[in-house]
Kinemage of the C-alpha trace (Angstrom):
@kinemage 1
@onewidth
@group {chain A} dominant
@subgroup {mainchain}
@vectorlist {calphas} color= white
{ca unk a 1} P 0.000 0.000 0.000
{ca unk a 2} L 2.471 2.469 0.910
{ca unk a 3} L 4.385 1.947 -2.540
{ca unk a 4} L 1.170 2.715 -4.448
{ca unk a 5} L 0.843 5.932 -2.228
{ca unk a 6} L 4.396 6.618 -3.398
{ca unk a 7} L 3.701 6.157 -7.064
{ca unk a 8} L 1.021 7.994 -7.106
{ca unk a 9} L 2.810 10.965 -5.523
{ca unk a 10} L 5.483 10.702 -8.118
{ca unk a 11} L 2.710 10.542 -10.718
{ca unk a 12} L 1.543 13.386 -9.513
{ca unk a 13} L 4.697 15.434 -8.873
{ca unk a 14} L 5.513 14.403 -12.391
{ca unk a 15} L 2.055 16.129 -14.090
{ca unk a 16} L 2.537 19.061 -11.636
{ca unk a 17} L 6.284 19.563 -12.635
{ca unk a 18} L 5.382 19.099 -16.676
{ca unk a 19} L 1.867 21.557 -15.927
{ca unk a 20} L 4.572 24.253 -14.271
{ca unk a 21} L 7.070 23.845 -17.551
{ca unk a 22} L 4.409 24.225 -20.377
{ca unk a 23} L 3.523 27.233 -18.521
{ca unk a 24} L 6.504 28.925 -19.341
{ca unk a 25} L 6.203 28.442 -22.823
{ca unk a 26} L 3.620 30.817 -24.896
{ca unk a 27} L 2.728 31.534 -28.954
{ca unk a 28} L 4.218 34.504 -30.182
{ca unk a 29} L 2.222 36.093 -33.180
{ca unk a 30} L 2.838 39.073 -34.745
{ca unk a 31} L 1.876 40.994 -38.208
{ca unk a 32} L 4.032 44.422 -39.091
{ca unk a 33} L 2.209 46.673 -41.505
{ca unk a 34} L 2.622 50.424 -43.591
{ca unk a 35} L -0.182 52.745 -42.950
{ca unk a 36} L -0.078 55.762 -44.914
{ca unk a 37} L 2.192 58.733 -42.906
{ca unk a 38} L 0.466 61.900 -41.811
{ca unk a 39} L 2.789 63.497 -40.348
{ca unk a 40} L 5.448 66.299 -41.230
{ca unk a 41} L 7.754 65.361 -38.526
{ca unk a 42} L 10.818 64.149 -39.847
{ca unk a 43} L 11.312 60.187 -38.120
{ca unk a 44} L 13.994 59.095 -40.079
{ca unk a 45} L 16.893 60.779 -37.916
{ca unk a 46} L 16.923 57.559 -35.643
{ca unk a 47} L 20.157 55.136 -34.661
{ca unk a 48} L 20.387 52.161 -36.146
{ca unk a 49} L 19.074 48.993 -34.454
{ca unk a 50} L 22.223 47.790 -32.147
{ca unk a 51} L 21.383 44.015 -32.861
{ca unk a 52} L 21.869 41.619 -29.346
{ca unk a 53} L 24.902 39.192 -29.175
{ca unk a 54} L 22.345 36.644 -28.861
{ca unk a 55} L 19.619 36.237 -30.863
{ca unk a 56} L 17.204 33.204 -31.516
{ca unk a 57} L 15.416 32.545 -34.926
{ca unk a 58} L 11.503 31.585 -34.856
{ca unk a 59} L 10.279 27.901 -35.922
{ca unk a 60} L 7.306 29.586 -37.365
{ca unk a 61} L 4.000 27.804 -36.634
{ca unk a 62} L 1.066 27.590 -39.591
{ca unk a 63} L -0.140 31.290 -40.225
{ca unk a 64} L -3.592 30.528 -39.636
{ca unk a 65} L -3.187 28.938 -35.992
{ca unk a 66} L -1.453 32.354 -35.403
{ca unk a 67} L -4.152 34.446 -33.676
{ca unk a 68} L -3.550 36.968 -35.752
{ca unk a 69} L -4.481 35.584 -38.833
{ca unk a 70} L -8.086 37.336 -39.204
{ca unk a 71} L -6.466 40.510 -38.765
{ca unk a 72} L -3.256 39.979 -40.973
{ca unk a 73} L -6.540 39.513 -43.662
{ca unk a 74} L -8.012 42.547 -42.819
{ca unk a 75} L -5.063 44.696 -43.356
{ca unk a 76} L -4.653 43.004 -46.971
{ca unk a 77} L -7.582 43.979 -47.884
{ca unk a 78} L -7.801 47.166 -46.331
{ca unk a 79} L -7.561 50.709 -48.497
{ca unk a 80} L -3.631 52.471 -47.323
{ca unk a 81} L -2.578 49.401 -45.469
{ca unk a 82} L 0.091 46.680 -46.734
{ca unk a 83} L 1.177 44.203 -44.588
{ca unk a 84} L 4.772 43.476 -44.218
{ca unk a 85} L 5.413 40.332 -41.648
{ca unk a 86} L 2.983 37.810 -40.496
{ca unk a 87} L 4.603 35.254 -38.271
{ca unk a 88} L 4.302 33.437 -34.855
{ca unk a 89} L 6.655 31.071 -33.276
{ca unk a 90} L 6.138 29.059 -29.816
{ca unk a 91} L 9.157 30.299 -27.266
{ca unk a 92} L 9.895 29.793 -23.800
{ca unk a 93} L 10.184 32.783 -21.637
{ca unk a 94} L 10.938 31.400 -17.654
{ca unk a 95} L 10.079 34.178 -15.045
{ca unk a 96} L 12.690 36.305 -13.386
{ca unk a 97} L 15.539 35.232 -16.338
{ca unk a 98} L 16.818 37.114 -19.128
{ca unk a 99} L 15.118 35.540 -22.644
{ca unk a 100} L 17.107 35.781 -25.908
{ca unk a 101} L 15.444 37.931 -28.203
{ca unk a 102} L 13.851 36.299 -31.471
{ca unk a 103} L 15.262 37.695 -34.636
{ca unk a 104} L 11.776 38.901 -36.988
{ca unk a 105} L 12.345 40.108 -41.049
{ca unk a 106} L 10.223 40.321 -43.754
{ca unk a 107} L 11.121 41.735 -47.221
{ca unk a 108} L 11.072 45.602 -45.998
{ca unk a 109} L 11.067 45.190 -42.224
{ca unk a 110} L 13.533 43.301 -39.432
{ca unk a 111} L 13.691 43.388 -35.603
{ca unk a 112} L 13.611 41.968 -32.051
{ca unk a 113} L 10.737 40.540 -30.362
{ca unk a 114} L 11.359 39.060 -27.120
{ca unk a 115} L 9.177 38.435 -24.065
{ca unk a 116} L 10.277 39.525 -20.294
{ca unk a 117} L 8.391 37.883 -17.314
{ca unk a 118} L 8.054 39.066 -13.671
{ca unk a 119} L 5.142 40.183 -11.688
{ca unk a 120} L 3.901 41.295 -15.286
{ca unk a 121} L 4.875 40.184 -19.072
{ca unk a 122} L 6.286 42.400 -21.229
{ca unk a 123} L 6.904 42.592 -24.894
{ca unk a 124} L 9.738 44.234 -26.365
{ca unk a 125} L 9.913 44.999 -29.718
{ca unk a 126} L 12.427 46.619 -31.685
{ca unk a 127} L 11.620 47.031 -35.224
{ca unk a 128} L 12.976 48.909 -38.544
{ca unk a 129} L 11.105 49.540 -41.875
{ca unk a 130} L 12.441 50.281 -45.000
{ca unk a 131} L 9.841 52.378 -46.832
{ca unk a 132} L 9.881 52.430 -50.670
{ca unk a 133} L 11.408 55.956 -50.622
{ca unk a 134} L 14.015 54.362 -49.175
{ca unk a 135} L 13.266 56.428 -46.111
{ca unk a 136} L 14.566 54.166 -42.760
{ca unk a 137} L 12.131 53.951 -39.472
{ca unk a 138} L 12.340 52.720 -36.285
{ca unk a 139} L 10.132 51.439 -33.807
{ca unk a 140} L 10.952 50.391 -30.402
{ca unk a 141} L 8.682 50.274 -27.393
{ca unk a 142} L 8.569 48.244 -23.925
{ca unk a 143} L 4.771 47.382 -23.372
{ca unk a 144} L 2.893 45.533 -20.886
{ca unk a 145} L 0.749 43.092 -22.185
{ca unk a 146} L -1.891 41.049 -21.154
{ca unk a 147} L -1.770 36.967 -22.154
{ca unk a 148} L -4.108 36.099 -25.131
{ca unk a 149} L -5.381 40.315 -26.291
{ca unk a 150} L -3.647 42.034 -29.213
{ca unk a 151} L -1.416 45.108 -28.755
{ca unk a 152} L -1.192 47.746 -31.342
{ca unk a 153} L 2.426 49.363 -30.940
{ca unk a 154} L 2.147 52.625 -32.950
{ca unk a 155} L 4.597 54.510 -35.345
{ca unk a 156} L 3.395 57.217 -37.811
{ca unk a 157} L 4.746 55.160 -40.979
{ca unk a 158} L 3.718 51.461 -39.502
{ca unk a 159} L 2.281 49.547 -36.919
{ca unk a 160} L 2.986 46.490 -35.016
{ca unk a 161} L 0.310 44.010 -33.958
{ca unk a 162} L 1.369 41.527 -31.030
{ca unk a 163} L -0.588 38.839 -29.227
{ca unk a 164} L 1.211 36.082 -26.506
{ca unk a 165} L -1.082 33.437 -25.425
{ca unk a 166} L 0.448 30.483 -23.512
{ca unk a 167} L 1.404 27.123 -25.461
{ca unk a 168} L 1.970 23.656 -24.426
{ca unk a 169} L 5.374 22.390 -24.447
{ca unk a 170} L 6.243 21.743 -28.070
């Protein structure tokens, strides 16, 4: 009897331990897009992107599991928009550690995404976008997020959609 008791308690401490590691891991999903520039403020006087030492690549999952798939089609068929990037990748992000930035490029855009746990989550995102003018802007912005809503980082020339739900263990 008492080695059942024990099994079971290591069967149990087993699903708890593999429960607490797919919690750590979440879907990334992102779509970059131009949206026509009203401004007369000149944004192209920015540094260049200082790329980190390390830096991961995305295993991109299908574009329709995404999350952001419905609005990636929006934007393509919406008047003044183009979209750029439309990608999501599953990544691990344990709390209270530094995570490796995941390297993000398209044909016209390329940047950092990387997701910072503590007593809140965080996305970073650090993006640059080559407009046909040849014209050079950046984006960078530090925002709280929520798991599973979208978050519309804003720049005059293009926008940023980002959503981070959590993933099982791959």
């Amino acid at each position: 009897m008492i080695r059942l008791a024990a099994f079971l308690l290591s069967c149990l401490l087993a699903h708890d331990t593999a429960a607490a590691q797919s919690s750590n891991w979440f879907q990334v999903a992102i779509v970059v897009f131009a949206q026509p520039l009203n401004t007369e403020e000149d944004l192209t006087g920015q540094s260049p992107l200082n790329w980190p030492a390390e830096m991961r690549e995305p295993d991109p999952v299908l574009e329709d599991q995404s999350g952001l798939y419905s609005a990636y089609q929006l934007l393509r068929n919406a008047p003044g928009f183009r979209p750029l990037l439309h990608l999501a990748w599953l990544q691990p992000a344990a709390s209270g550690q530094v995570n490796p930035p995941y390297h993000v490029s398209g044909e016209t855009v390329e940047g950092t995404v990387s997701i910072e746990r503590g007593e809140y989550l965080y996305a970073l995102v650090d993006m640059q976008y080559r407009a046909a003018d040849g014209s050079i802007y950046q984006l960078r912005e530090r925002r709280q997020i929520k798991l599973g809503e979208v978050h519309y980082l804003d720049h005059p020339a293009f926008g940023v959609l980002i959503r981070v739900a959590p993933a099982q263990v791959p």
